[in-house]
Each structure stands twice: as structure tokens, then as C-alpha cells.
C-alpha positions in Angstrom: 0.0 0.0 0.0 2.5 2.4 1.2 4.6 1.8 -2.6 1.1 2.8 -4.1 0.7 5.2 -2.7 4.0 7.0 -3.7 3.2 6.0 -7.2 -0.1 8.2 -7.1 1.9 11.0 -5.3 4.5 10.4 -8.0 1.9 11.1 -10.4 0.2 13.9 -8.4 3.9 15.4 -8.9 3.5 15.7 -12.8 0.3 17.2 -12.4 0.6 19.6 -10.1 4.0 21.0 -11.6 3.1 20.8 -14.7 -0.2 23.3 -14.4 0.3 24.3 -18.2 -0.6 20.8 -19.3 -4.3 21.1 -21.5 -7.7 19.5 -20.0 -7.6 16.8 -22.2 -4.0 15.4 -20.8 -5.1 16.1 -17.7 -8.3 13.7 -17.6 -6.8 11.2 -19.6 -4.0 11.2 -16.5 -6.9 10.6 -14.3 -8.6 8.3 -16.1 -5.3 6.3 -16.0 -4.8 6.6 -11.9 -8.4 5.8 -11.8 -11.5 6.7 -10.2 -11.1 6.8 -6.5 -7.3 6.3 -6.3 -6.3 9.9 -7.5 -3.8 11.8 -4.9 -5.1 12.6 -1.9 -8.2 10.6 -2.5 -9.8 9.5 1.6 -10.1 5.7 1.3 -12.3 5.3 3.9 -14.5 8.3 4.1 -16.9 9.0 1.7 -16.3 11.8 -1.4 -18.3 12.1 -4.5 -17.1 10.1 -7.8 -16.1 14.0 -9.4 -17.2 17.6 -8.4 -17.8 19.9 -5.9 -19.8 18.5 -2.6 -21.0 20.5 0.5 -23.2 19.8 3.4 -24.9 16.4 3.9 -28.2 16.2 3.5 -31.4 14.0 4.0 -29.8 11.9 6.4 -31.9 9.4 7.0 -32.0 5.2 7.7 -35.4 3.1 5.7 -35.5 -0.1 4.7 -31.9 -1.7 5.7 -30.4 1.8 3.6 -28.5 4.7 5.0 -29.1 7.7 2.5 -26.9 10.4 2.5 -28.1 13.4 0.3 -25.4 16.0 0.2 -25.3 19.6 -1.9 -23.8 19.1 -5.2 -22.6 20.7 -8.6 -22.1 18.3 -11.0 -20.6 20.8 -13.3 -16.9 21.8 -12.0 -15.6 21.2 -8.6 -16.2 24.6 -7.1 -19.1 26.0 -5.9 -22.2 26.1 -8.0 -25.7 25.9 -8.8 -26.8 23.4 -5.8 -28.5 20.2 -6.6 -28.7 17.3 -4.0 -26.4 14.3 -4.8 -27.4 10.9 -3.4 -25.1 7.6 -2.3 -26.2 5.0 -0.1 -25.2 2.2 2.3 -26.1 -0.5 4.5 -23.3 0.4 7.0 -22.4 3.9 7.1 -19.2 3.1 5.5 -19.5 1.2 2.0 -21.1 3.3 0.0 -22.9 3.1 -3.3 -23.2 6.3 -5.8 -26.7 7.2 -7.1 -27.9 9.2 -9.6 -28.6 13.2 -8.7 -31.7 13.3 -6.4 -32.8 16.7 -6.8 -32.6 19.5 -9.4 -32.9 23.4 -9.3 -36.2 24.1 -10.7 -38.2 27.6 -11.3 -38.3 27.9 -7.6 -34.5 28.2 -7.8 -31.4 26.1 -6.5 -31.9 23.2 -3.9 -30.0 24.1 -0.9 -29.5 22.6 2.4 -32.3 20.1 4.4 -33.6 17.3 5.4 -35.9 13.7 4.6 -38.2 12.3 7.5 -40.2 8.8 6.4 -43.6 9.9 6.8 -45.1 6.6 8.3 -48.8 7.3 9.1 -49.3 9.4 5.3 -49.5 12.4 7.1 -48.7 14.4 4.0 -50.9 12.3 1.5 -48.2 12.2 -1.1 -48.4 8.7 -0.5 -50.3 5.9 1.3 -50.3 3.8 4.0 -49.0 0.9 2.7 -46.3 2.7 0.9 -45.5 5.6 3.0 -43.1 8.3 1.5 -40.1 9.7 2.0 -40.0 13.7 2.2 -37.6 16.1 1.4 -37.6 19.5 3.5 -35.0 22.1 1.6 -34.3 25.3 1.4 -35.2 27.2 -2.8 -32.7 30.0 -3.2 -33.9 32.0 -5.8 -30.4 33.7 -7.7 -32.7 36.3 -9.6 -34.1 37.5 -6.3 -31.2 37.4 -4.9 -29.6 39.7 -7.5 -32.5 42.1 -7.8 -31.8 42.8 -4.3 -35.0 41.4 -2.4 -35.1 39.7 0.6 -37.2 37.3 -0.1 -35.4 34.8 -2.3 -35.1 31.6 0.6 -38.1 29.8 0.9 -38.8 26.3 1.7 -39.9 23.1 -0.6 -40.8 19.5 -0.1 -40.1 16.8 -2.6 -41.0 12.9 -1.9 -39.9 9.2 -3.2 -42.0 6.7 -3.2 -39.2 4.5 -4.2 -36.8 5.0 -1.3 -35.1 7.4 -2.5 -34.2 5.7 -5.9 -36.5 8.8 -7.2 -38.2 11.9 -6.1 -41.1 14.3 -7.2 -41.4 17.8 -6.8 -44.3 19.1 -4.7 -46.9 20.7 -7.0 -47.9 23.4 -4.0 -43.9 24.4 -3.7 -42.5 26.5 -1.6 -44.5 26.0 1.5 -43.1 28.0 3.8 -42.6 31.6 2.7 -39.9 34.4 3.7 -40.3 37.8 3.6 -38.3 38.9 6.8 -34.7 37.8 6.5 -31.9 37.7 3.8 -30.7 34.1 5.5 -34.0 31.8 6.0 -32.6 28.1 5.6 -32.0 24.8 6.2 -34.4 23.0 7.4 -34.0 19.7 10.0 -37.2 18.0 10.1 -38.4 15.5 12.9 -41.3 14.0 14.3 -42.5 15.2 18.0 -43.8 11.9 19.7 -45.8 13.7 23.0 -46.7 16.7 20.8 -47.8 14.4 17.7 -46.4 16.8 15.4 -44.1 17.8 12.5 -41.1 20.0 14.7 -39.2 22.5 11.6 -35.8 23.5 13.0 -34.6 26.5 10.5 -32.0 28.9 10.7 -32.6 33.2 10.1 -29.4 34.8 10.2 -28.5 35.0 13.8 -31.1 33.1 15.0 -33.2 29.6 15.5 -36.6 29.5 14.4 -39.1 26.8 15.4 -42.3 25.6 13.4 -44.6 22.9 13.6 -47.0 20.9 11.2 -49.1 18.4 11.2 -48.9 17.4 7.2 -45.4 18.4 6.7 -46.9 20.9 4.0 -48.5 23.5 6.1 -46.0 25.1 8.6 -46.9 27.7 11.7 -44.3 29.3 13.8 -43.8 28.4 17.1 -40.8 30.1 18.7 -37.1 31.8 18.2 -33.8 30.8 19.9 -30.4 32.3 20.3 -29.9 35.4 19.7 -27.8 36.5 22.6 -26.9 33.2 22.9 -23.6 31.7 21.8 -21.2 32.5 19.6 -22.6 34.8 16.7 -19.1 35.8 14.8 -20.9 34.8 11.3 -24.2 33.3 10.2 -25.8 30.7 11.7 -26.7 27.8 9.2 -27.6 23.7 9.3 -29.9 23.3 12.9 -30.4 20.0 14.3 -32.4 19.7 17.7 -32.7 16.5 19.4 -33.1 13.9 22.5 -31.0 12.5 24.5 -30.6 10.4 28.0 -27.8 11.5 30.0 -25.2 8.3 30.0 -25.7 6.9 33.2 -28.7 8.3 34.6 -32.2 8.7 34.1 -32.4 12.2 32.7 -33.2 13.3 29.5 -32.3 16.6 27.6 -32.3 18.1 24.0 -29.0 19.0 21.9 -29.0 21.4 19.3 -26.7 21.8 17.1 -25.7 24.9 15.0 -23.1 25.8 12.4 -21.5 29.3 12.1 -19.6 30.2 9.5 -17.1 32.8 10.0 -16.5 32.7 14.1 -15.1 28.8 15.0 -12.3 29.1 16.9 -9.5 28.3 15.0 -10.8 30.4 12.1 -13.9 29.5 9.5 -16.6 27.8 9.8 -17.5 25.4 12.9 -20.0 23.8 14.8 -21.1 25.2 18.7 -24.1 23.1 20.2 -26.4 23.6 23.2 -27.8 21.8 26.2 -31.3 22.7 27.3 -34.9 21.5 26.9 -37.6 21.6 24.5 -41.5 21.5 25.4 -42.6 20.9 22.1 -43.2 24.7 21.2 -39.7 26.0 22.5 -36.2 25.6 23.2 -34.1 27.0 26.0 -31.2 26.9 27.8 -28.7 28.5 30.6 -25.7 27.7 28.5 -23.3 30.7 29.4 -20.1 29.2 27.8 -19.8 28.7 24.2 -19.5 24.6 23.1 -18.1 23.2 20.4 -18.7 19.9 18.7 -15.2 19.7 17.1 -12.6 21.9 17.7 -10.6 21.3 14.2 -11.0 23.7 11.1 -12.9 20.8 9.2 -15.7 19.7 10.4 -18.9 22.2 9.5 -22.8 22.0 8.5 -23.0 18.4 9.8 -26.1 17.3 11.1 -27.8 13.5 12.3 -29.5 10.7 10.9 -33.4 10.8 11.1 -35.3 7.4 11.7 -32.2 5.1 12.6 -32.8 1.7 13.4 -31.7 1.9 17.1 -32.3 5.0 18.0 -28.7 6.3 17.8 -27.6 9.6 17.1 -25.7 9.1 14.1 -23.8 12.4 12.9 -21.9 13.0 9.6 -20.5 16.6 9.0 -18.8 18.4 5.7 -14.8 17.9 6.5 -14.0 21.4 4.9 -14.0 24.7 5.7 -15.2 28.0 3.8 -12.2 29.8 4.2 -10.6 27.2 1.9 -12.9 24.9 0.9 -13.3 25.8 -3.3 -9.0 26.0 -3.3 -7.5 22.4 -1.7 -5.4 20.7 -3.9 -7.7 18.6 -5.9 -8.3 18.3 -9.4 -11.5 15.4 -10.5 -13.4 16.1 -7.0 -13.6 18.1 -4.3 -14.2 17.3 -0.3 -15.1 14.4 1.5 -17.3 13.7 4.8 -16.2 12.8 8.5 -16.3 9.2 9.5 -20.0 8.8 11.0 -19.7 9.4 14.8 -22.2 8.4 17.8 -23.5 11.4 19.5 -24.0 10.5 22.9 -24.5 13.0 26.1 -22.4 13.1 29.3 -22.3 15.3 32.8 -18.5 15.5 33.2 -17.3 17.5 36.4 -21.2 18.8 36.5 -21.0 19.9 32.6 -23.3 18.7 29.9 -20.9 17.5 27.2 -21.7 16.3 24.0 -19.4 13.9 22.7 -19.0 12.2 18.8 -17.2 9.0 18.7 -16.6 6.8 15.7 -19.5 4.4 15.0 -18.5 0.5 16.0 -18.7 -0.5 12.5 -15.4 1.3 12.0 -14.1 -1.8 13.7 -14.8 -3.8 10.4 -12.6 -1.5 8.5 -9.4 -2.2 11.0 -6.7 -4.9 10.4 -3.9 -5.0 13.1 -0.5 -4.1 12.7 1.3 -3.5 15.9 0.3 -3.5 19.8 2.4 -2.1 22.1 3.2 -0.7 25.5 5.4 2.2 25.5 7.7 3.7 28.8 9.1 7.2 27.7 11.3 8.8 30.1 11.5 13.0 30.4 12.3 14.5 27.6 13.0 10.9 25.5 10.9 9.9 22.1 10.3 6.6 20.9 9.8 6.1 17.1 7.5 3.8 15.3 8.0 2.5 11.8 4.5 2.7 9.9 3.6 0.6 6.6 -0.2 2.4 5.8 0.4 5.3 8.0 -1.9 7.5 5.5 -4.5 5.3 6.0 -4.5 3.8 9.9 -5.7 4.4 13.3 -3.7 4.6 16.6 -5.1 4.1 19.7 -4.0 4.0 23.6 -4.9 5.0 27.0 -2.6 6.9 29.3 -2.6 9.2 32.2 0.1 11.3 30.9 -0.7 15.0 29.6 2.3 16.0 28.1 3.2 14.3 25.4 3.6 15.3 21.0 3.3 12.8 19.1 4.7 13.5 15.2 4.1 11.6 11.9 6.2 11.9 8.9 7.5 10.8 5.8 10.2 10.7 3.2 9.9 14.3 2.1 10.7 15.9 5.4 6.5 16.7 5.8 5.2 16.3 9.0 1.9 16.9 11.3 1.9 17.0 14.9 -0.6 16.7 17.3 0.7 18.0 21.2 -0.7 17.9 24.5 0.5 20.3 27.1 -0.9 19.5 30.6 0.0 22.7 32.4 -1.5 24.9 29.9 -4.5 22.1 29.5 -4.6 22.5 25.7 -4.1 20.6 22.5 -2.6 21.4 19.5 -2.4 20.4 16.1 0.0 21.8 13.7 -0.1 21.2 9.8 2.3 24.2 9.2 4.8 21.3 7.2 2.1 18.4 6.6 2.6 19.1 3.1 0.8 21.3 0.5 -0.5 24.1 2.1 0.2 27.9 -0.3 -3.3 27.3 -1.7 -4.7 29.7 1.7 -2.7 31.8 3.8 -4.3 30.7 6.8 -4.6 26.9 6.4 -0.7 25.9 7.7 -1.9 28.0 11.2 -1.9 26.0 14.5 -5.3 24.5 15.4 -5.3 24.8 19.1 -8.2 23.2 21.6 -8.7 23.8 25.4 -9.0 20.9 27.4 -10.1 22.5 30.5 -12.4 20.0 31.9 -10.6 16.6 30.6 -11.2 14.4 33.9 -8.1 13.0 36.0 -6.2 9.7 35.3 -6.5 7.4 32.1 -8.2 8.5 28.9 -8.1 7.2 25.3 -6.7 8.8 22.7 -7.6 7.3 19.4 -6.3 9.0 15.6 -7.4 8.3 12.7 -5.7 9.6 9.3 -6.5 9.0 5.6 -5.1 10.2 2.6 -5.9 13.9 3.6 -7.3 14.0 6.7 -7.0 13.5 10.7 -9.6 13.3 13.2 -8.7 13.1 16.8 -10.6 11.8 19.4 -10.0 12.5 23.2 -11.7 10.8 26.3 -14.0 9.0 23.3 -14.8 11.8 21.6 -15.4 14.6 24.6 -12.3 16.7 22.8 -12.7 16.2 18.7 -10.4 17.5 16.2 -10.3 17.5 12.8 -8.4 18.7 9.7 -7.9 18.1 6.4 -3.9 18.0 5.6 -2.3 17.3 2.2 0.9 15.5 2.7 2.9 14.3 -0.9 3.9 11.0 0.3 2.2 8.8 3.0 3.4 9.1 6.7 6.3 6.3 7.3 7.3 7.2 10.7 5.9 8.2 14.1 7.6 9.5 17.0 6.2 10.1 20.5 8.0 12.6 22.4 7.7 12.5 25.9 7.4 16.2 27.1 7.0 16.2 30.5 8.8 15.9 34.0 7.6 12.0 34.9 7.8 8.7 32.5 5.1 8.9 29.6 3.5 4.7 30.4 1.3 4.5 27.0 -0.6 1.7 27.4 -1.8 -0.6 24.8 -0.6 1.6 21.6 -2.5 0.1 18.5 -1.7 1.1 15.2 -3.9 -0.7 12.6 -4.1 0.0 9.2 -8.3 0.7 7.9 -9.0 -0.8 5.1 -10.2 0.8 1.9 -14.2 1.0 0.9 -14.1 1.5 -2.8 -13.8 -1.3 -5.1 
């Protein structure tokens, strides 16, 4: 794997220095390398076959089948006129392109929202023994938009009666008017099991807006949420409101989730989140402190999984940014998704925390290469010799809180993720991970407060693909992640013991994750 690798970076090489070569040479290159083994290509998250991809959409589990809808442009692999592209699996992982879902119609482009199953008919676009699937999304209108009116977001349905293999337009579209606020989008849809209603979570600028239904075609406001609330650096976008049971305990209490994009805190766009309740005509909370889902520059507008089989909280989020998103180094697609993570709620030192952890079906993916327990003294470093280290997971459990731990390979690129217990912080630096001139800003250090990280042992699990690396603290109550573009695959990795006691590492797995496309 690792000599394959170089070959595509090899070949990556020519292209990229050669940016004079015509079109033509250039796809006929790619068709060569081949679809889904192009440099920097993830081989175990999911990106589109070619083109430009943003925020997943439609999540949402029905008949054995995980559909993720995302926005799309089929046309060129920057932003563009959005359409909703389509792939499905039975695990999360493996998945299977479909054909586009949804096109721009007179209404205007189909932006960002979500599919419920609509079991009892509710809307009549189908029947009971067939129920539908329905398709809440925001219509940006580009004329209105231009003309300079305010009113160019509204809100459509579409619905498969197919599982999603095909959809129809609503012949009433849009449903849900706008004539108050430039930003009016993204609808997250659920169903309200004590209220026996419809619950519409959208987003207006700098605020949460709340309406209910009881066909999924005929909205009312309810409520507003937020405005003084959180962290408001940029506009808020991508809602998600939900249940959950405190681990451990008997209580209950909702999560919602927003996107802001500029204001995360290492630069961009991010995802903050809030604790609090919902009565079925309002949220609240006494949050003070600002939260974050993931504390990396590359994980924005993700939201969860409507209608899973279990229950869970499944989240997958866009692994980009828009400070940099339309200029990483790609050339047949662009961006991929985070690995699917659990969302699960946990009262840590007496704070709400939501973590995201890795689904267990990532376990399928992992083959074992090493197992090891480590004894670093002050100041030493132990180095590790990786075979797939672009395309692995380490894992292992220690008390220590000082500690860097470095990958690199045979070009001198390296990216290194530190933990410094005194200042109870985590870094992550990509400065020299490989290409990064494409954005002034992408090579700064990521950092992440771990101010309430509980005493003793904690895991600490990695994973890193072809251009990525998401980090995972305490299972998943400190995330990071980030894309990185590194020429060659990482070969090495040292552990560098910065602290005044021995670094005991116990149980270090490094295992290489297998590919999912064939």
C-alpha cells in the first residue's frame, strides 16, 4: 500500500507542476490513476465520484439503507448551482453512488435540508402501505437574490415513493414563505412523539426558528432561539435539535446543534451546540459558555440521521472549511465527509458535554498491525515505523498530559498533534504536513482547550487517511479534525515524551483501515 501510494503522489507530482498541461492530458492522466485512487483521494470516508460537494443532507435510515443526500454541482468542482447528490449504504461506510436526487427548478437552487419517512401518510403524497419519503430544503432563488429582495429563501418539499431511488417535486412548492430575513434556511425535520407533530428546526441569520405541522406541507411558527446566545461571529446555518438520555442516569435533555460560519475558533466555519430543553413549542437553555462539537477547522454543516434503526444519534459533518474549501489541492473532485460518529450526552465535572465518537462499524474496517506498550522517560521519544500510516488508526490509553506525538514521511512533511498538561490545551499543527500555499491561513496552528478533561486514564484514538486527521479525546469529549495534504504517506511516528515524569502509553494500536471502494 505504502509503494502505491507513492506512485499516485509520484503522479500527483507531474500534475501539479506541470499546471500548463491542457484539459484533455489532464483527464486522460486521471482516467489512468483511476477513479477513487487519485492523490489525496480518503479511502475510507466517503467523497463524490467527481465535483464539488458540501453539506450532507437527508440523512436518513429506511428499509436496511443509510441515505446520505449532500449539496452538489455536478458541473466543476467549485461551488455552483446546488442540486442534492445521493449515495447509499447498508453500514455507514460502504457506499454506493446514485444518480442526482434533486434539481434546481423555477423555484431556484436546492440548498441545504432534510428527509423524515412519513409513516402514518401524514402528507398524502403517499399511502399507508407505501409511505413516503419527504424532502424538506431550502429554494434560493439567484434572480431575487440579484435584484436585491429579501425574499429569495423559501422552503420546498419533494417525496420518493421509491426509497429514494427517485423523487417528485411538490406541485404546492415553496411552503413555507420568507419575507423577513436575507438568511431563511436549512431545514431539520423530525417527528414530536408527545406533541404528535411535525417540529421545523430553521435557521434566520442570527437566529433559531421553530415551526410545527401536522402534514409536513403546512408550517406555523412556534418560537425563536439564540440570539444573545452563543457565539454569533458569522451566520448561523444547518440546525439540528434533538433527544438525549444523559449516559448513566435517568435524565433526558435536548442538543442542538448549529453551524457558524465565519466565528469557529480556530478560524472558519464550525459547529457550537447547546444543552437545554424543548417542550414541544420552545427551546431553552442557561448555557453561558460557548460549546463546540469539534474543535478542528474541518468539520462544518453536519447534522444526524433521522429514523435510525436503534435509536442512535448518528452524525456526519462536511470535513472542509469556507475559508478554503473551493481552493484544496484537488483536481476530479472536491471534499469528503467525516467518519459517521455516535453522539451520545455526558455530565462530566457537572457539565453537559456532548461527545461524537466513531460508529462501532469502524471496527470492520481495521486490520492490526502492531500492539504495544510504551515507557518514555522526560524529555526521550520513541519512534514507530508505519507501513499504511496514511491510511490507519492509533489508539491508547494513558494518564500522561504531556506528550507530541509526530508523523512523517520521506519528504521531510510532517503533522503533529501535542498535549500540554500545564496549559491544558491541544494542539495540532499542519504548518509542514505538506501542500498548504493554496490559503494563507490553512498551515496556522489548530489549538483546543482541554479545560475539563477528567483526572487519570483517557483514550486517545487518531485516525488519518489520505488527507485527513480526526482526533478523538476521552471517546470523543475533545474532537479534532483537519484536512492536511501531505505528498507522500506518513512512514514514521515519533512520541515525544514532554513532561517531567515517565510517559507509560498503554496498549498503543496502530492498525491499518482498510479501503471501501472497489
Amino acid at each position: 500500500m505504502k509503494r502505491i501510494l507513492g506512485f499516485y503522489f509520484s503522479v500527483f507530482l507531474l500534475l501539479f507542476g506541470a499546471c500548463k498541461e491542457t484539459p484533455e492530458r489532464t483527464e486522460e492522466m486521471n482516467k489512468e490513476i483511476g477513479l477513487y485512487q487519485e492523490p489525496f483521494r480518503p479511502q475510507y470516508h466517503f467523497s463524490p465520484p467527481e465535483k464539488w460537494m458540501n453539506d450532507p443532507n437527508g440523512l436518513l435510515y429506511n428499509q436496511g439503507i443509510y441515505h446520505l443526500f449532500y449539496q452538489y454541482y455536478p458541473d466543476d468542482i467549485v461551488w455552483g448551482p446546488m442540486h442534492w447528490g445521493h449515495a447509499t449504504s447498508a453500514d455507514m461506510l460502504h457506499w454506493k453512488n446514485k444518480p442526482i436526487a434533486l434539481y434546481p427548478d423555477k423555484n431556484g437552487l436546492i440548498f441545504s435540508g432534510s428527509a423524515v419517512l412519513d409513516v402514518n401518510n401524514t402528507s398524502g403524497l403517499g399511502t399507508s402501505e407505501n409511505p413516503p419519503i419527504v424532502a424538506v430544503f431550502t429554494y434560493h432563488d439567484m434572480e431575487k437574490e440579484k435584484a436585491g429582495r429579501i425574499d429569495f429563501q423559501t422552503q420546498g418539499v419533494a417525496y420518493s415513493l421509491d426509497n429514494g431511488e427517485s423523487f417528485s417535486m411538490y406541485v404546492g412548492n415553496p411552503v413555507l414563505l420568507n419575507t423577513e430575513f436575507r438568511d431563511f434556511r436549512d431545514p431539520k425535520v423530525f417527528w414530536d412523539e408527545k406533541k404528535e407533530q411535525w417540529v421545523m428546526a430553521l435557521v434566520a441569520g442570527d437566529h433559531l426558528r421553530l415551526y410545527r405541522s401536522d402534514n409536513l406541507l403546512e408550517w406555523t411558527y412556534m418560537s425563536r432561539f439564540g440570539e444573545r446566545l452563543g457565539a454569533h461571529g458569522g451566520v448561523w446555518e444547518c440546525p439540528d435539535l434533538f433527544e438525549l438520555q444523559v449516559e448513566g442516569t435517568e435524565e433526558r435533555k435536548w442538543a442542538l446543534l448549529i453551524s457558524i460560519n465565519p466565528g469557529a475558533p480556530n478560524g472558519g466555519s464550525g459547529t457550537q451546540y447547546f444543552i437545554g430543553d424543548f417542550d414541544g413549542v420552545s427551546f431553552s437553555s442557561d448555557q453561558k459558555e460557548e460549546k463546540w462539537l469539534d474543535w478542528g477547522t474541518d468539520n462544518y454543516a453536519g447534522v444526524t440521521y433521522n429514523n435510525t434503526p436503534d435509536g442512535s444519534r448518528i452524525f456526519i459533518g462536511w470535513m472542509s472549511n469556507w475559508a478554503y474549501a473551493r481552493d484544496t489541492p484537488t483536481e476530479v473532485w472536491r471534499s469528503a465527509m467525516t467518519l459517521p460518529r455516535n453522539l451520545s450526552l455526558s455530565k462530566i465535572n457537572d457539565s453537559y458535554e456532548l461527545l461524537n465518537y466513531p460508529v462501532a462499524a469502524v471496527a470492520d474496517l481495521l486490520v492490526e498491525e502492531t500492539t504495544l506498550s510504551v515507557t518514555i522517560p522526560p524529555g526521550g521519544m520513541e519512534s514507530i515505523g508505519l507501513e499504511n500510516g496514511s491510511q490507519s488508526e492509533f489508539k491508547f490509553t494513558t494518564a500522561a498530559r504531556d506528550l507530541m506525538f509526530t508523523f512523517k514521511n520521506s519528504k521531510g512533511e510532517q503533522l503533529v498533534l501535542e498535549l500540554d498538561g500545564s496549559e491544558k490545551l491541544a494542539t495540532l499543527d499542519r504548518s509542514e504536513s505538506g501542500v498548504i500555499d493554496f490559503e494563507e491561513t490553512f498551515g496556522s496552528i489548530q489549538q483546543m482547550p482541554l479545560d475539563n478533561l477528567p483526572e487519570g486514564l483517557v483514550e486517545i484514538r487518531i485516525f488519518i487517511d489520505a488527507s485527513s486527521v480526526e482526533v478523538f479525546i476521552n471517546r470523543g469529549q475533545y474532537v479534532m479534525t483537519a484536512q492536511v495534504f501531505p505528498m507522500n504517506s506518513f512512514s514514521d511516528l515519533e512520541i515525544v515524551n514532554s513532561g517531567t515524569t515517565p510517559l507509560k502509553i498503554k496498549d498503543l494500536q496502530v492498525n491499518e483501515v482498510l479501503g471501501v471502494w472497489e
